[in-house]
C-alpha positions in Angstrom: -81.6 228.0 14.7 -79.2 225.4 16.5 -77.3 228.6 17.8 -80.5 230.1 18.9 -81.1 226.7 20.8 -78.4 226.7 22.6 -78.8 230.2 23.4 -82.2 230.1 24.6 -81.3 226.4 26.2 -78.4 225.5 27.9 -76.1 226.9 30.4 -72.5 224.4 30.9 -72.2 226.1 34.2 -75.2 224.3 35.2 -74.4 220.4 35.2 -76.9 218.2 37.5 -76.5 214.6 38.2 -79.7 212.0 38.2 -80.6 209.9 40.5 -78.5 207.2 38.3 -75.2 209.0 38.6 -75.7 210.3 34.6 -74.5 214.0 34.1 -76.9 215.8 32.3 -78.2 219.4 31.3 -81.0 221.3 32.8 -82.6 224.1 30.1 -82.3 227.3 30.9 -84.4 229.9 29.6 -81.9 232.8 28.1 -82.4 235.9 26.2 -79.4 238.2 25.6 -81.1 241.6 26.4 -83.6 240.4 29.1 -81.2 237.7 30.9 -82.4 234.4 32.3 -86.1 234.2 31.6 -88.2 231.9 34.3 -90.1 228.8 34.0 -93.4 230.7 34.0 -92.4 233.3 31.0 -94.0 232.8 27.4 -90.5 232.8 26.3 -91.5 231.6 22.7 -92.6 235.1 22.5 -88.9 236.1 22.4 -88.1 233.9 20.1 -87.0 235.2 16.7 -85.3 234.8 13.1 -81.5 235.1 13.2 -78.7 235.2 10.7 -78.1 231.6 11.6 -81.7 230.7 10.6 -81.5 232.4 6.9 -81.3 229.0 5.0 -85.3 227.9 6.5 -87.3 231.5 5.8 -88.1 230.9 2.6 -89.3 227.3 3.4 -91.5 228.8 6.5 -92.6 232.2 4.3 -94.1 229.1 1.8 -95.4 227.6 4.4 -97.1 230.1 5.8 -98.3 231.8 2.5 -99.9 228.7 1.6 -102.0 228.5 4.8 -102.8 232.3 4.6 -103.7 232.1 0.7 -106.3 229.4 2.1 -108.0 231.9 4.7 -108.5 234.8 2.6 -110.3 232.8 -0.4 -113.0 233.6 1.9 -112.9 237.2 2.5 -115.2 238.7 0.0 -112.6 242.5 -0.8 -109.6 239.5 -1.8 -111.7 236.9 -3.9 -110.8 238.1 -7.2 -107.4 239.6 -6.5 -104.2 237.9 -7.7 -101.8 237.4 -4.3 -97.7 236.8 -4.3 -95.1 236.4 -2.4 -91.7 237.8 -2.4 -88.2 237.3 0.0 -86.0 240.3 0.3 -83.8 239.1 -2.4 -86.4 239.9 -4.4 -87.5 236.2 -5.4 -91.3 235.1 -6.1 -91.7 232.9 -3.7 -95.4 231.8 -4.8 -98.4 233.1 -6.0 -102.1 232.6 -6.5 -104.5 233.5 -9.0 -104.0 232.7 -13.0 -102.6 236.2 -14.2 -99.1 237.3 -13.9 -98.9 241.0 -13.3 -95.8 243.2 -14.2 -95.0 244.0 -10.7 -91.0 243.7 -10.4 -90.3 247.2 -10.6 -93.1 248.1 -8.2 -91.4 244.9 -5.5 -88.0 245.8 -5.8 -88.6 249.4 -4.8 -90.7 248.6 -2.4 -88.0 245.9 -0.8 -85.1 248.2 -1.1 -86.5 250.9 0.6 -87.9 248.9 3.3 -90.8 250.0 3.5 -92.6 248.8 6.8 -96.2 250.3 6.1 -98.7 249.1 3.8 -98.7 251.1 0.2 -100.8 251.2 -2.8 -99.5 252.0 -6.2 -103.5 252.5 -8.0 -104.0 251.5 -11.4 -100.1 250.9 -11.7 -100.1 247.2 -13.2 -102.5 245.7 -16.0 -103.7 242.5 -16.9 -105.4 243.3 -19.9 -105.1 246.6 -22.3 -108.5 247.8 -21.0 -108.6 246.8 -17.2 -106.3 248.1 -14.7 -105.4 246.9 -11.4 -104.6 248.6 -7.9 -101.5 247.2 -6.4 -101.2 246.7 -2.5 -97.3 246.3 -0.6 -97.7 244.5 2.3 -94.3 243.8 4.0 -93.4 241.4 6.2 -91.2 242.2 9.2 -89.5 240.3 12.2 -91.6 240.6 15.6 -88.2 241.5 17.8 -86.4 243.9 15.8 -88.5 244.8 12.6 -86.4 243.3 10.1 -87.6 242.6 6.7 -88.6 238.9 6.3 -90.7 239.5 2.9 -93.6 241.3 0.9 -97.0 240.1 -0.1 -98.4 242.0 -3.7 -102.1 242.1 -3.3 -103.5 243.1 -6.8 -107.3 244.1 -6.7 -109.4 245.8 -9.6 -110.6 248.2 -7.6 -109.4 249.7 -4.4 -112.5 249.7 -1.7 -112.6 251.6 1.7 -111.3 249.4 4.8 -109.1 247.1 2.3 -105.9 248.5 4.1 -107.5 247.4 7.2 -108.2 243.9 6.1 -105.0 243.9 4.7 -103.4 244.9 8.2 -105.3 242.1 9.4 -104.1 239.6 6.9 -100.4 240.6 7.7 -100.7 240.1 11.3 -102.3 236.6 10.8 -99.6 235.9 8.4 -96.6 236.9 10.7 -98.5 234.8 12.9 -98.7 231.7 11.0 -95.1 232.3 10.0 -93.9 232.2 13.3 -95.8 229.2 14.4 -94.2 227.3 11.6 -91.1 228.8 13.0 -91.4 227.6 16.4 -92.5 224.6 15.4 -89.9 223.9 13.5 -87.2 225.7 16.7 -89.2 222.8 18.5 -88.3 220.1 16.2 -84.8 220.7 16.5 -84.7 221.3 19.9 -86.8 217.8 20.2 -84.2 216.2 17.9 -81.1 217.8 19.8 -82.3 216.9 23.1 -83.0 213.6 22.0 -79.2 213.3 20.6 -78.1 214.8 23.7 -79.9 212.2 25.9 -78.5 209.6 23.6 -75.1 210.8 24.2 -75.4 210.9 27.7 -76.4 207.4 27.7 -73.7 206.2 25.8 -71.3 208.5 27.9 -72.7 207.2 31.0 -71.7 203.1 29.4 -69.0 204.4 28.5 -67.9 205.6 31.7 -68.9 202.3 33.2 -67.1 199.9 30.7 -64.0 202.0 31.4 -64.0 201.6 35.1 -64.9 198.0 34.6 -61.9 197.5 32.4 -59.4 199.1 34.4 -60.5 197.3 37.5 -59.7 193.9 35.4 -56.1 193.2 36.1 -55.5 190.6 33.9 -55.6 190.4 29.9 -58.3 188.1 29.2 -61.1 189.6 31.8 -60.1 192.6 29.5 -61.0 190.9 26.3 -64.4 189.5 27.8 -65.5 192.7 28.8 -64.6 194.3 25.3 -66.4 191.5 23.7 -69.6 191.9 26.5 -70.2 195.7 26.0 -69.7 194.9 22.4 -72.6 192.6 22.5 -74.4 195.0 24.7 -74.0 198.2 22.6 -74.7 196.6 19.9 -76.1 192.9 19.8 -76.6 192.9 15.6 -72.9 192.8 15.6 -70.6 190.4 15.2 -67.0 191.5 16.4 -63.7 189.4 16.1 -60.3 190.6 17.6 -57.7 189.9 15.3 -54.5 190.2 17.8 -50.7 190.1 17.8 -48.1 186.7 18.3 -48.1 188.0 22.1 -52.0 187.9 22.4 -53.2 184.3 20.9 -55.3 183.1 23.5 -57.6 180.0 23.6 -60.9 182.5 23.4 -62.7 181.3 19.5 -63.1 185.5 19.1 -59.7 186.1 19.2 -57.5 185.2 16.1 -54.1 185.9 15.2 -53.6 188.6 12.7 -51.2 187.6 9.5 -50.2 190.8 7.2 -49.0 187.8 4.5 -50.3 185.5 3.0 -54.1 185.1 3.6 -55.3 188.2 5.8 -58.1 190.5 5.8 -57.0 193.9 3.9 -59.5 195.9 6.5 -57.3 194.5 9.3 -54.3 194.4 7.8 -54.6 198.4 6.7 -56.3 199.3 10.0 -53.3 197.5 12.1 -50.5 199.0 9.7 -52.3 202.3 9.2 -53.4 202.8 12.9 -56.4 204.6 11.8 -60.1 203.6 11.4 -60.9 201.6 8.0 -64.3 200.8 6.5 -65.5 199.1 3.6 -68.6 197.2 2.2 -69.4 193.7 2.2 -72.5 193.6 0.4 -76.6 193.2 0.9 -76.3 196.1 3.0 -73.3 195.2 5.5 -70.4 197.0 6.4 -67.0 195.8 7.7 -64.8 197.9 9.8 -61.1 197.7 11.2 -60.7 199.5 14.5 -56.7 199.6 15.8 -56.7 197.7 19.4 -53.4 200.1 20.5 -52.4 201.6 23.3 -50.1 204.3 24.2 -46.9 201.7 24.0 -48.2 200.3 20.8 -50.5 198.4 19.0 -51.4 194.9 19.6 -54.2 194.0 16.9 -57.6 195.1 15.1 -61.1 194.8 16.5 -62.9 193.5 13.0 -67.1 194.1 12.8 -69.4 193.2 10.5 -73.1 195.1 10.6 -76.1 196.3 8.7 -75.6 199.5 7.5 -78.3 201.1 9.6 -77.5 200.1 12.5 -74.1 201.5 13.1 -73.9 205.9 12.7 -71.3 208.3 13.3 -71.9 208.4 16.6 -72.1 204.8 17.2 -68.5 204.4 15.3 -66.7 207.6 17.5 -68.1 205.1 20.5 -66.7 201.9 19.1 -63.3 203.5 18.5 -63.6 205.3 22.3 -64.2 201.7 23.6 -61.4 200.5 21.4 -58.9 203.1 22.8 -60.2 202.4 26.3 -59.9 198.4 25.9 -56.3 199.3 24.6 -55.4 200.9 27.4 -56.7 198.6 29.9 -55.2 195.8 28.3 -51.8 197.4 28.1 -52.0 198.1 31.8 -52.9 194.6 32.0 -50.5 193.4 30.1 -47.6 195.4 32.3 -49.3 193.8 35.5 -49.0 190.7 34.0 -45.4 191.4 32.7 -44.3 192.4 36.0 -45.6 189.3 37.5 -44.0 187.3 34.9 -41.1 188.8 35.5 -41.0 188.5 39.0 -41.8 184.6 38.6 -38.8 184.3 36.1 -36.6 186.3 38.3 -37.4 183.9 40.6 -37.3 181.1 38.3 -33.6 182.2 37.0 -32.4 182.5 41.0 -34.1 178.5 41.4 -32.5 177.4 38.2 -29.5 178.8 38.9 -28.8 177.7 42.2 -29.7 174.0 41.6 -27.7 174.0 38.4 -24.3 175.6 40.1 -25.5 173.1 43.3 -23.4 170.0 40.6 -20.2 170.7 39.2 -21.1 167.5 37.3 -21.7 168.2 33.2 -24.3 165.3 33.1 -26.1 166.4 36.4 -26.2 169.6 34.7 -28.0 168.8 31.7 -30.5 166.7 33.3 -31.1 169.0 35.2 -31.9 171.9 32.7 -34.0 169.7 30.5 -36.1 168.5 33.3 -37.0 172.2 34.8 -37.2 173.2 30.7 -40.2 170.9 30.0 -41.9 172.2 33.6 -42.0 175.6 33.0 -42.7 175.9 29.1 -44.8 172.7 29.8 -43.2 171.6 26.5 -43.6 167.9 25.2 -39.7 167.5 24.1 -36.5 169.0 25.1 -33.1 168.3 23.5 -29.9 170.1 24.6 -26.9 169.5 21.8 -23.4 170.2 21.9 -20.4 170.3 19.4 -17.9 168.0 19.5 -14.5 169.2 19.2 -12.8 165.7 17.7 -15.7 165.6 14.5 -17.3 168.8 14.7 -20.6 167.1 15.0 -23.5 167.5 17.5 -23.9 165.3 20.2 -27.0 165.0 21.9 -26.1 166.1 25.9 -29.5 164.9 27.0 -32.9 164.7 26.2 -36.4 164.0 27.4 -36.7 160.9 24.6 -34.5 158.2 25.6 -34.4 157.6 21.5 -31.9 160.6 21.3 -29.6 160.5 24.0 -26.2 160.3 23.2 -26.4 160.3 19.6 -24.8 162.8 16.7 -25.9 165.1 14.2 -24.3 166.5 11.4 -24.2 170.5 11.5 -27.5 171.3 9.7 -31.4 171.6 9.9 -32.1 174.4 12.9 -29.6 173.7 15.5 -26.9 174.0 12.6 -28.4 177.3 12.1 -29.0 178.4 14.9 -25.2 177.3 15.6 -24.2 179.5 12.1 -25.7 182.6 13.1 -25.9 182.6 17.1 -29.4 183.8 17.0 -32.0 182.1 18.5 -35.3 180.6 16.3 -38.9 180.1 17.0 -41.1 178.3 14.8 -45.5 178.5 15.4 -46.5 176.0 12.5 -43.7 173.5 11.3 -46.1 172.4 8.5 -46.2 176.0 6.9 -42.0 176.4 8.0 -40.0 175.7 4.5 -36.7 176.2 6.8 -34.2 173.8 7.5 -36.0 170.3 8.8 -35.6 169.3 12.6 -34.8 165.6 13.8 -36.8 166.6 16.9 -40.1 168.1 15.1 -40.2 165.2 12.7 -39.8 162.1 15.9 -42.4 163.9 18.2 -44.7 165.2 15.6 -43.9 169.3 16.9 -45.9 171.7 15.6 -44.1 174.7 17.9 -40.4 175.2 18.6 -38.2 177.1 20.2 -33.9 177.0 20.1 -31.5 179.1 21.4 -27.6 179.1 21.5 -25.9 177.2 24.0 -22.6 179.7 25.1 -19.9 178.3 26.5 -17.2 180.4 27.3 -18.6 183.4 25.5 -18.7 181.0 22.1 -21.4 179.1 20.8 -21.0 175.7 21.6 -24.4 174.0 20.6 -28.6 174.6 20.8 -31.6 174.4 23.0 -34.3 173.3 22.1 -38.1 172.8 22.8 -41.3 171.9 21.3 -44.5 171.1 21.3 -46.9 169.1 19.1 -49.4 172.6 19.0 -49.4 175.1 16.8 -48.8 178.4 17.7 -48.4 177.3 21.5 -45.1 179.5 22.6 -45.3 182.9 22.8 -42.9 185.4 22.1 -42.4 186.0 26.0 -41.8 182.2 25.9 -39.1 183.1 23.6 -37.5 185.8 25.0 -37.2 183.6 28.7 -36.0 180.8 27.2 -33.2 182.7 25.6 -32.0 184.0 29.2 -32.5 180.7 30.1 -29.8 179.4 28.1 -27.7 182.3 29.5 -27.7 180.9 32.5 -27.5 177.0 31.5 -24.3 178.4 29.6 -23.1 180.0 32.4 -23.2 177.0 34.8 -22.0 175.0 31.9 -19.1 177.0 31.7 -18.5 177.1 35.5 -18.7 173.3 35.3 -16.1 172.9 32.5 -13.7 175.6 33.9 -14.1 173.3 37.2 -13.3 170.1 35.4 -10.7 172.4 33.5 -8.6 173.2 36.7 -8.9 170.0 38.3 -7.7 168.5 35.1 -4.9 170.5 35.7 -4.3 170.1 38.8 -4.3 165.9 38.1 -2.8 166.2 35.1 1.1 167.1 33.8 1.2 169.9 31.6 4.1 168.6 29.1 3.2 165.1 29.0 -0.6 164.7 29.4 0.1 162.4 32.0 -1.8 161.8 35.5 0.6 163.3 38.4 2.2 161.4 41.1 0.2 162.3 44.1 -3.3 161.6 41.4 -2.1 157.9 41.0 -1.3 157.7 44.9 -4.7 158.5 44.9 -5.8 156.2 42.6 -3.5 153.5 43.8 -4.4 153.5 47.4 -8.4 153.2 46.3 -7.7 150.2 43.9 -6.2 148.9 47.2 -9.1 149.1 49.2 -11.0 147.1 46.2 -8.9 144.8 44.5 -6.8 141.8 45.6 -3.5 142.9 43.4 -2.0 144.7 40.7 1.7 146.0 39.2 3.2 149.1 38.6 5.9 149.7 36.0 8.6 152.3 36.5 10.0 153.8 33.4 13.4 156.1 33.4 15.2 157.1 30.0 18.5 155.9 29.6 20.9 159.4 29.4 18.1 162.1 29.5 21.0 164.5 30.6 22.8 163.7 27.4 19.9 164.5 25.4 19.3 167.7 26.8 22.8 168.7 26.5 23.4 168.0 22.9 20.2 168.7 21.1 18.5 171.7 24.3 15.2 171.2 26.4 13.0 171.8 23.6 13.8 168.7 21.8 14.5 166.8 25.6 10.3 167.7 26.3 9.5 166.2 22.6 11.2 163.0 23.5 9.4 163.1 26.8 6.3 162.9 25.1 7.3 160.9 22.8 7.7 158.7 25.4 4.5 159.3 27.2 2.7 158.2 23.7 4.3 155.0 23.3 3.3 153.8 26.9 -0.4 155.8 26.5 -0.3 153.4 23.6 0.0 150.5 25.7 -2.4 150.9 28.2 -5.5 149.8 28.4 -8.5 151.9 29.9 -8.4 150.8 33.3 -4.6 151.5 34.0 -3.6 154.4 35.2 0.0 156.4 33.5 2.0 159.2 35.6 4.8 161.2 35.0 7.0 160.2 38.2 8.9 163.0 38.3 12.0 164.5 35.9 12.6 161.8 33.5 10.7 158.8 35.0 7.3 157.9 34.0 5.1 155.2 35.8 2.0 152.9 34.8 -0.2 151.2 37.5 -1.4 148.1 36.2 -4.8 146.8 38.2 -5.5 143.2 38.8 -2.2 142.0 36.5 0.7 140.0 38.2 4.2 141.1 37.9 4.9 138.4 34.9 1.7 140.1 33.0 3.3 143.3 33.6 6.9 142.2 32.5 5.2 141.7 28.8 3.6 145.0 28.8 6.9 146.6 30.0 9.2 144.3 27.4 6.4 145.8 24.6 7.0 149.4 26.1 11.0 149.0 26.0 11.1 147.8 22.4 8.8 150.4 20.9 10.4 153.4 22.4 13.6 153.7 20.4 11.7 153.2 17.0 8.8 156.2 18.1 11.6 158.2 19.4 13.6 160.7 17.9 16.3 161.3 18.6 16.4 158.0 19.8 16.8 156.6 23.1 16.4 153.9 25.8 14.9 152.9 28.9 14.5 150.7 31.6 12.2 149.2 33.4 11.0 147.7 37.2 8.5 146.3 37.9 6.3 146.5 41.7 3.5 143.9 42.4 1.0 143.8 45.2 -1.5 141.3 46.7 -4.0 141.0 49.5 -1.8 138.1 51.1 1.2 140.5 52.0 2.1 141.9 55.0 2.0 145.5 54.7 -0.3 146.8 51.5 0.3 149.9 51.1 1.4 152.9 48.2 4.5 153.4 49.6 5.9 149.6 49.9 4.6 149.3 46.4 6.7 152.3 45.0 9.6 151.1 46.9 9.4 147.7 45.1 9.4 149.0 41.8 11.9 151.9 42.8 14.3 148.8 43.4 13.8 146.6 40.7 14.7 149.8 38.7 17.7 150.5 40.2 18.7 147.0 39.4 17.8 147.5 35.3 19.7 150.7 35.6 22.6 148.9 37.2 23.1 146.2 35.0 23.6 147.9 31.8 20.6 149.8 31.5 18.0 148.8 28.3 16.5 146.0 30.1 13.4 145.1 32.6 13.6 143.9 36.4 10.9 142.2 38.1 11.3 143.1 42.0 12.9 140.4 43.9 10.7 139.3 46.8 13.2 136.8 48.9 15.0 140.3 48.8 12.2 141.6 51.4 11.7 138.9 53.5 
C-alpha cells in the first residue's frame, strides 16, 4: 500500500515552496495506464489491491465479511444457510452458522480454477445423514484487473429461483465493503505518511535554520549557545550536557571536561572513543545517549542527554545526531577562525617580544623582561625563569614575579629538574590530583595550573619556564603549545645575549691568562680617574722569562704565566682591576690605595710567586701612584711612573719592589 501511495501521490519533480520558505510536496494524482489523473477525478475508483498490499487482505476480507454476514441475517433465501469465507490460499477465513460442512474439496477446486462466476454444486455436502445441502461458490475478484481476492461458500437446504441473483447482489456489496475498508485503510496511511512527511519538513526546515545560524557564528562559544538553544527548542524535556576536550573548557556550567579515566561516564566515554551513537537506560523510563561532537578534522567531545523514553524516536535521534554533526562543523570552522586569529596575535606577539627582548643585550634586562610580558599574556599569577649553574650544577632562580624567589637555588628535582632531564615541556590542570614531582612554585602561591618549558641556550637545555595559576584547569593546551615557542625565542635572545657578553669577554679579556687587556684597564683607569682622588698600579715582569722558554718550551713558559696570573688574581680584591701588560709583564690597578699600601700588596705578590710556581721563578715589581693634587692626571703619566720604578727593580738586581721616585719628576 505505501508503494501504491506514492504512486498515486507524489511526483519529486514537483517541489513547491510555502509562503514560509519550507520545501514541500504537492499530491499528484497518478495512475500508471491512465497518466496524471485531475483534481476533479473519483480517483479512489482506480484504486486497487497490489502485490505490495498482500500482508492486509485477509484482515480487510474479515473485515468485510463480518459487516456483510450482518446484512444478510436479514434476507429471508440466506437465514438458515451456513456462510464462510475463504483466501486463495485456500484458508477459512471465518464463518457463520453452527455446522461445519465438508466443503474443502468443493473450495479448493473452485479456487484453483479460478472460477469468476457464481456455481452451485446441489446436494454435494451434508450436515446430517438424512438432510443434504446445496452448495453456492461465490468468488471474489479485484475491481481493476479481476484477480482473485477470495470465495464465499453459501450452503442452503434447498436451492430456490433468484438465489443466484441475490447472491450476485451479495458479492457486489461485499467487494464493496471490502474496498471501503481498503480505502480507508490506503487513507490511513496516506494520513499517517503525510503527517510524517509534514513532520519531517518541519524538522528539515529547523534544521536548515540552526545550520545557517551556526555557520554565521564565528566564534566557539556563540556556537555552543546555539547547540544548547535549538536543543532546548527541539526538545525542552531534555536535559543535554556537552562533555568537551582539554581545548574546549569554557566557563559555560553545560560544558564539562570529558575524562576517559578515572571517574567518567561509560556512554561518553564509548561514544567519544567509538565515534558512533551510544544509548543506554537509566531507569523509570529515561534514556541516556552519547552523540560524538566531531568534525571533519576530528573529534572534540560528546553531547550527553537524558530523556523520557517517549519523547525521543528514531527520527528525533537521526535529528539530534544531524544537529550534532552540523554543531561539529561549525565549531570546527570556528575554532580555525579563532586559530587563525590567535595565531595572527601570537605572530604578532613573538615579532613584540622579540624585538624588545633583542632591544638589551643585558641578561638581567632580559629576564625581566620575559617574565613581565609572560604574566600579561597568559594572565598567569606567578612566573619563575630558572637557570643552571655551571660552578654547582644547581638552579638559580634568573627572576621572578615573587620577590621571595629571586636569586635563590634549587637542587635539580621536582618539575623543572624534569623538565631539565627530559627537555620536554609539562603542563599540569589540577596539582592536587598531580602525584608528580612537587613544585616550590605551586606549593608558595597555592597553583592549581602550570605550565614549564625548557629554557635552550645554545641549542642545550640550560634551565625551565614556568607559569601558574591558582585555578584549576585554567591553561589550555594552545596556552601550552605558545608558551613553548615562547621560550624559543626567550632562548634565542638569551643566547644572543651571552654570545654578546661571550665576545666582548673576549675582546677585554687575555686568552692565556684570564686577565683583563691593556687598552680594557686604560679604560678602566681613565674612568676611576674621573671619580676618585687616587690610586696605584703595580707592574709585574718575570725575572728571565727567555730562559724559561728556552730550556723547558712555550708550553711550560704559558703554565708559569698563569701561574703567575693566579698568584696576583689571588691578591686582589674585587675592586682592583689585573691585566696582562704585554709579553711577560702583568699589571694590577690598585683604586683609592697609596703607593706604600701598594708596596705591601706587591712585597705579598713577590714572595708567593716562587713557591706557586713551577718551575720556579722571580719577579719584580714598580710601583705608579696618582692623586687629584698632581699636575697632569692622566693614564699615560701613571704607566710611565710605574714603567720607571720597574726599570729601577730590574736594574738593581732584579727580585725586589720599587716605589716610583717623585723628586725624580719634578
Amino acid at each position: 500500500m505505501t508503494e501504491q501511495l506514492h504512486k498515486s501521490f507524489y511526483n519529486a519533480g514537483n517541489m513547491t515552496h510555502s509562503s514560509q520558505g519550507i520545501q514541500t510536496y504537492e499530491p499528484l494524482l497518478i495512475h500508471e495506464e491512465q497518466g496524471y489523473w485531475n483534481e476533479n477525478d473519483e480517483w479512489m475508483d482506480h484504486l486497487d489491491v497490489s502485490a505490495f498490499d498482500s500482508a492486509y487482505i485477509d484482515r480487510l476480507l474479515r473485515e468485510a465479511f463480518k459487516e456483510w454476514n450482518q446484512e444478510v441475517k436479514s434476507i429471508p433465501s440466506l437465514q438458515h444457510s451456513i456462510i464462510s469465507l475463504w483466501n486463495s490460499s485456500k484458508l477459512c477465513l471465518a464463518k457463520s452458522g453452527e455446522n461445519s460442512l465438508p466443503i474443502k474439496e468443493a473450495v479448493f477446486h473452485t479456487i484453483e480454477e479460478e472460477h469468476t462466476k457464481i456455481r452451485l454444486y446441489p446436494r454435494l455436502v451434508s450436515v446430517k445423514e438424512f438432510e443434504r445441502y446445496d452448495l453456492y461458490m461465490v468468488p471474489l475478484q479485484t475491481r481493476t484487473d479481476g484477480k482473485q481476492l477470495g470465495l464465499l461458500c453459501v450452503a442452503v437446504p434447498e436451492a430456490r429461483e433468484g438465489l443466484e441473483e441475490v447472491l450476485q447482489a451479495g458479492k457486489l456489496f461485499f467487494q464493496s465493503s471490502f474496498y471501503r475498508h481498503f480505502e480507508h485503510l490506503f487513507l490511513s496511511d496516506l494520513l499517517h505518511i503525510h503527517k510524517l512527511t509534514e513532520k519531517e519538513n518541519r524538522r528539515r526546515s529547523i534544521l536548515f535554520q540552526i545550520v545557517q545560524r551556526m555557520h554565521d557564528r564565528m566564534d566557539v562559544q556563540s556556537v555552543l549557545e546555539e547547540v544548547f538553544d535549538s536543543v532546548a527548542f527541539l526538545f525542552p524535556a531534555a536535559r543535554l550536557t556537552l562533555y568537551m576536550s582539554q581545548d574546549g573548557i569554557t566557563d559555560d556550567p553545560r560544558v564539562k571536561p570529558l575524562y576517559l579515566q578515572g571517574q567518567y561516564n561509560p556512554v561518553c566515554a564509548r561514544a567519544y572513543t567509538e565515534e558512533r551513537f551510544i544509548s543506554q537506560p537509566l531507569g523509570k523510563g529515561e534514556f541516556e545517549f552519547g552523540i560524538p561532537f566531531r568534525g571533519k578534522q576530528g573529534t572534540y567531545g560528546v553531547f550527553h542527554i537524558e530523556a523520557p523514553q517517549e519523547l525521543i524516536e528514531d527520527v528525533d535521534i537521526q535529528l539530534i545526531v544531524m544537529l550534532a554533526d552540523t554543531a561539529g562543523n561549525a565549531y570546527e570552522n570556528a575554532k580555525m577562525h579563532e586559530q587563525s586569529n590567535t595565531l595572527i596575535q601570537e605572530l604578532r606577539m613573538i615579532d613584540e617580544l622579540t624585538k624588545r627582548l633583542n632591544q638589551s643585550l643585558q641578561l638581567a634586562d632580559i629576564y625581566e623582561y620575559a617574565v613581565q610580558q609572560l604574566m600579561r599574556i597568559f594572565k598567569a599569577k606567578a612566573c619563575c625563569i630558572l637557570q643552571i649553574d655551571s660552578e654547582d650544577q644547581q638552579f638559580r632562580v634568573l627572576n621572578s614575579s615573587l620577590p621571595s624567589l629571586k636569586h635563590e637555588k634549587f637542587p635539580l628535582c621536582g618539575i623543572s629538574g624534569e623538565v631539565y632531564r627530559t627537555g620536554e615541556p609539562f603542563i599540569i590542570f589540577d596539582y592536587e590530583k598531580y602525584s608528580g614531582p612537587s613544585s616550590v612554585l605551586m606549593d608558595d602561591t597555592g597553583s592549581m595550573s602550570m605550565m614549564a618549558v625548557p629554557l635552550r641556550i645554545n641549542g642545550q637545555v640550560e634551565g625551565t619556564i614556568l607559569v601558574s595559576h591558582q585555578k584549576k584547569q585554567f591553561f589550555s593546551y594552545d596556552n601550552f603549545r605558545f608558551l613553548d615557542m615562547l621560550g624559543v625565542h626567550i632562548g634565542l635572545a638569551v643566547t644572543n645575549a651571552t654570545l654578546h657578553a661571550e665576545v666582548k669577554r673576549l675582546a677585554t679579556v687575555d686568552a692565556l691568562t684570564g686577565l683583563y687587556v691593556r687598552h680594557y684597564m686604560d679604560r678602566m683607569i681613565e674612568e676611576r680617574q674621573n671619580s676618585d682622588f687616587c690610586g696605584s698600579l703595580i707592574v709585574i715582569d718575570l725575572d728571565h722569562f727567555k730562559q724559561v722558554n728556552d730550556s723547558y718550551g712555550h708550553q711550560i713558559g704559558d703554565t708559569v704565566l698563569k701561574q703567575v696570573s693566579d698568584v696576583i688574581r689571588s691578591n686582589a680584591d674585587s675592586d682592583d682591576l689585573c691585566a696582562r701588560w704585554g709579553g711577560e709583564e702583568l699589571a694590577i690597578y690598585l683604586p683609592q690605595i697609596s703607593a706604600q699600601q701598594a708596596q705591601q700588596i706587591a712585597e705579598a705578590i713577590r714572595i708567593q710567586i716562587p713557591e706557586r710556581t713551577s718551575p720556579s721563578i722571580t719577579v719584580s715589581c714598580g710601583i705608579g701612584e696618582w692623586c687629584w693634587l698632581d699636575d697632569q692626571v692622566s693614564v699615560e703619566s701613571l704607566f710611565y711612573r710605574a714603567d720607571m720604578a720597574l726599570y729601577e727593580a730590574k736594574n738593581s738586581g732584579k727580585n725586589k719592589v720599587c716605589i716610583e721616585n717623585k723628586n725624580s719628576h719634578r
